[in-house]
N, C-alpha and C positions, 0 to 999 in steps of 0.2 A: 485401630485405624478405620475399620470396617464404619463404625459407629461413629465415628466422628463426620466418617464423609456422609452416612445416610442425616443424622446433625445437619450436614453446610446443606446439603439438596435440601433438606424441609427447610431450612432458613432462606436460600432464594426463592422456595415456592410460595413463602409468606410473605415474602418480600416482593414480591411479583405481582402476588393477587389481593394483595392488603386490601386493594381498594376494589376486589373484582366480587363485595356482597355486596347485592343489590336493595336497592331500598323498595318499600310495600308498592307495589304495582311498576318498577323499574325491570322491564325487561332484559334478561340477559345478553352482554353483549361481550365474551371473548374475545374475537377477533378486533372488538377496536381497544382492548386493553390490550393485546401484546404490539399493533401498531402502539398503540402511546407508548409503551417500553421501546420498542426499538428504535423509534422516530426520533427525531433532534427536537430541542423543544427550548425556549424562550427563559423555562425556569428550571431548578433541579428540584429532584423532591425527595428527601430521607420519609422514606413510609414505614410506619410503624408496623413490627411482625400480630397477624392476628385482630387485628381490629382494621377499621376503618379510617383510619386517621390519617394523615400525613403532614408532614411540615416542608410549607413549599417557601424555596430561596429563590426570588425574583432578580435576575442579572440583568446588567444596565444590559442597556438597548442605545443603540448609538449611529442615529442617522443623519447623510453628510447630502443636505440638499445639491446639487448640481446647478439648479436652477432654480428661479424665486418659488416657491411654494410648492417645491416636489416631492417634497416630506408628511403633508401634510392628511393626517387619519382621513380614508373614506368609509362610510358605512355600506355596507353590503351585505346580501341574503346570508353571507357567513359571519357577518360581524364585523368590528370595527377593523379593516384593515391599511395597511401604509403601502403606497407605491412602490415600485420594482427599479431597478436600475433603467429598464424600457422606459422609463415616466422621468429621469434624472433623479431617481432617488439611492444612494447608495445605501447600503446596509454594512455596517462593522457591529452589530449589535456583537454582543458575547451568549453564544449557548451552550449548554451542557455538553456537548461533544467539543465545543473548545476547549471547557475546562478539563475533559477528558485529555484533551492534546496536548497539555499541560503541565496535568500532572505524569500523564507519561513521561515528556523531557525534562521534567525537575526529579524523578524516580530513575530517571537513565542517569543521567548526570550526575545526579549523588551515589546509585551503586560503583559507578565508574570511580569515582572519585575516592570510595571508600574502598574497591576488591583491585582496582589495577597496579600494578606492579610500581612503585614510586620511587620504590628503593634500588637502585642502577649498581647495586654492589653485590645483588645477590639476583642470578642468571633466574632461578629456580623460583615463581612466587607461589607462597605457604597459605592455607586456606583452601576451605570448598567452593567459595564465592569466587576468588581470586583463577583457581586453576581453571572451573568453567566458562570465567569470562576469556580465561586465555587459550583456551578451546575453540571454543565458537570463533574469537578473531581470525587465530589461524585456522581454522576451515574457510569461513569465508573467505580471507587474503589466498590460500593455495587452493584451494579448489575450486570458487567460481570464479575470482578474478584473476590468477595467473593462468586458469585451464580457456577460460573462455575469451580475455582478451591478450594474453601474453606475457611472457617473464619482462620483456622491457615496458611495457606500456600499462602492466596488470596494478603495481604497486603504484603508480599516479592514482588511480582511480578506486584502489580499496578504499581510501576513507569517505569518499560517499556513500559506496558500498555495505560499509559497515556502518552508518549512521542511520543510513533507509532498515537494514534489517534490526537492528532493534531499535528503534522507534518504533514499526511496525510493528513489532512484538510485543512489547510491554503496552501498547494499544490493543494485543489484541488478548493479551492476558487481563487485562485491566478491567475487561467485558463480563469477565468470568463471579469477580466477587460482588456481593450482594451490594446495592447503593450503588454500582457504579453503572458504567455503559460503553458502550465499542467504539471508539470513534470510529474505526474502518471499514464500519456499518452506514458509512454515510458518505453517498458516493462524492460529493464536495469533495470529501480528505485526501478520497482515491484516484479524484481526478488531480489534484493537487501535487498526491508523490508521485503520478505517472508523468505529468507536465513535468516535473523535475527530471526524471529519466530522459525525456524527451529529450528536453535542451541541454544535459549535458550528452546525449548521443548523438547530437547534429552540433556540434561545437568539436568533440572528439574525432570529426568524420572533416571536421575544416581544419582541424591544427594536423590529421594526421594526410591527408590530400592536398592541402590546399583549397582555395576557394573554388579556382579553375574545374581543380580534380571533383571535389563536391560538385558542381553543379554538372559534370562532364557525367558523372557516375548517373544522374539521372537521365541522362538518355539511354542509360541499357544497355551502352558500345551497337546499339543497332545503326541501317543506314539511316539518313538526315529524312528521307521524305516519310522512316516508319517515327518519328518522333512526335510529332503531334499524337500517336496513340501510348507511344510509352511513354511519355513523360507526365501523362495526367497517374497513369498508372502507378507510376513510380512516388508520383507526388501521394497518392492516396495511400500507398504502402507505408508513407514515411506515418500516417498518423491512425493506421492500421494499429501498430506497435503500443502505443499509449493507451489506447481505446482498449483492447486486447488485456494493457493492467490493470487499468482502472475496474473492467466489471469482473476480473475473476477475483482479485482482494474483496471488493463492495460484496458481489454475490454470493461466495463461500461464509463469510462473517456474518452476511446478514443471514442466511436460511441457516445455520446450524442454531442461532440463538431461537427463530421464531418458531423451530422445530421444538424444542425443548419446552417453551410458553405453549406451545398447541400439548403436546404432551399434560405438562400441569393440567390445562387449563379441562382437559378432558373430565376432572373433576368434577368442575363447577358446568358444563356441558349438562352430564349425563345426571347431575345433583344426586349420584350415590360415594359418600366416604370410601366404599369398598375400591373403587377404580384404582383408587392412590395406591393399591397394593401390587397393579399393572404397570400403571401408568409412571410413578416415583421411581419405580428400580429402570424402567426404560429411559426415562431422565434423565435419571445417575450417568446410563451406558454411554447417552449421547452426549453429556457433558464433561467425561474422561473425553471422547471423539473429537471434541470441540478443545480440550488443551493439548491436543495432539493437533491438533487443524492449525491453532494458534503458532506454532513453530514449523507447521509445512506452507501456508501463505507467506508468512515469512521470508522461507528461503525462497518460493517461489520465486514472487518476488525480484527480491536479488537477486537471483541466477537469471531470469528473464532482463531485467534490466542490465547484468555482466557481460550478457551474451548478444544484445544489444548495440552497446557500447565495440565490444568486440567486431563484430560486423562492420560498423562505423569505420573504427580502426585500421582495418583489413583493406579499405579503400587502398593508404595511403603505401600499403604495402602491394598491390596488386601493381599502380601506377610506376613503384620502383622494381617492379619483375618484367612490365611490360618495357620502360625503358633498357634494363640490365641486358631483357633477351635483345631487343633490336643491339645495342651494344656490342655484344656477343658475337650478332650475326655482321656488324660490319667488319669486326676485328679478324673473323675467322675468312670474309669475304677477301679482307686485304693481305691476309698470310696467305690466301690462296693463289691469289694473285701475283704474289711476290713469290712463288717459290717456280708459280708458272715461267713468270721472267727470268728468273735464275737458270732453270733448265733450258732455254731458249740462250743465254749469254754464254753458258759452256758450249 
């Protein structure tokens, strides 16, 4: 086992620096080889271990002008570049982190489809693949979604729950093998599952309040003249929350990889062989760290967006404690009242 793993470490570090020997008077430059690794990019590229070679797969590019000519190549001190959506130029082009986002939900979708329990006649499913996916659900479903948003309202909301957390996952597994890349190394993706969070947390916070109740809950229950300060307050809190997931997925995923390429790359830094006898087994350490990272962003995560949701939720439960007690208080008002009367009629 030992030898296999020190094997896959020298096989990413080949794979990493294939193209990090320089040519006769090519100044060395690691730091913009592991950006090129970790960066999203226009093409993918299968690099050959050990040599200088690569084969690069150029992905369509797919631009949707807005406006007459807002697509059209400008050249610039960086080169030939295409206008931004500011300019009406939309971009769907397809990059290597999409096709990472890909084949993570074609790899979820077929383990599911292969380990989940299909067979409704047998309580018990058989298999190692099969029992841990029915692990992980039930974790997810009882522990972040019934603990943090409720036994009534928890099971609505596990199967987004449970979709965000492995897709997250097998994205950020996916980072680990050689040839591939992280999509969740790219803040795009991060902002993408957080906005997902988002809106199904301010949707959860209107079916469980009401509209009224939602827009009531942003003033804070303070009086009317202190609202003009809490309601900006409250508004920036509401996107607090997304912002907050989006850079710890992005930042955790991103620096564990560029930690490892700095690592490697100390090699070709210091241009002595011997380094790799340092530098490789620290590699190793922080790439076991890094498939350990890969299932705590994860649940992160998920428990951050459960507990979320849950807040939301909790609206709709507050507004039926505050009506209940008034409730209470007139019921208990008018027994008292009536027993006054009664002693008064004898």
């Amino acid at each position: 086992m030992r030898k296999a793993m020190v094997l896959f470490v020298g096989l990413v570090a080949s794979a990493a620096f294939a193209s990090s020997e320089p040519a006769e008077g090519e100044k060395e430059d690691v730091a913009g080889y592991i950006l090129h690794h970790v960066s999203d990019s226009p093409e993918y590229e299968f690099e050959i271990p050990l040599s200088n070679n690569h084969i690069p797969i150029h992905l369509p590019q797919i631009f949707i002008p807005l406006k007459a000519g807002a697509c059209e190549p400008q050249v610039t001190d960086h080169g030939t570049v295409v206008p931004g959506l500011g300019a009406g130029c939309l971009d769907l082009s397809i990059t290597k982190h999409t096709v990472m986002m890909w084949l993570a939900a074609v790899l979820l979708i077929g383990s599911l489809l292969i380990w989940s329990n299909r067979d409704k006649t047998k309580l018990v499913p058989r298999g190692t693949g099969a029992n841990l996916f029915e692990m992980l659900v039930l974790f997810v479903r009882d522990e972040l979604a019934i603990k943090n948003i409720g036994k009534e309202e928890g099971p609505r909301y596990t199967p987004y729950l449970l979709t965000a957390f492995f897709f997250i996952l097998f994205m950020n597994l996916l980072g680990l093998f050689p040839w591939m890349a992280t999509a969740t190394g790219n803040i795009a993706i991060t902002c993408g599952l957080a906005l997902c969070t988002f809106v199904l947390t301010q949707v959860a916070g209107i079916r469980a309040a009401g509209l009224g109740g939602y827009l009531a809950h942003l003033t804070g229950g303070v009086a009317p003249w202190l609202w003009p300060i809490m309601i900006p307050v409250e508004v920036l809190g509401l996107f607090t929350k997304p912002f907050a997931l989006t850079i710890r997925l992005f930042a955790n995923m991103l620096a564990g990889h560029i930690v490892i390429f700095f690592l490697l790359g100390l090699i070709f830094m210091l241009g002595n062989p011997a380094v790799a006898l340092v530098s490789v087994p620290f590699a190793m350490g922080i790439y076991l760290l890094e498939l350990f990272v890969a299932f705590v962003q994860a649940y992160v995560f998920t428990m951050l967006s459960a507990l979320f949701i849950g807040m939301s939720v909790a609206m709709g439960h507050h507004g039926h404690g505050e009506h209940a007690d008034e409730h209470g208080h007139k019921e208990s008002g008018h027994s008292h009242d009536h027993g006054k009367a009664h002693m008064l009629g004898s």
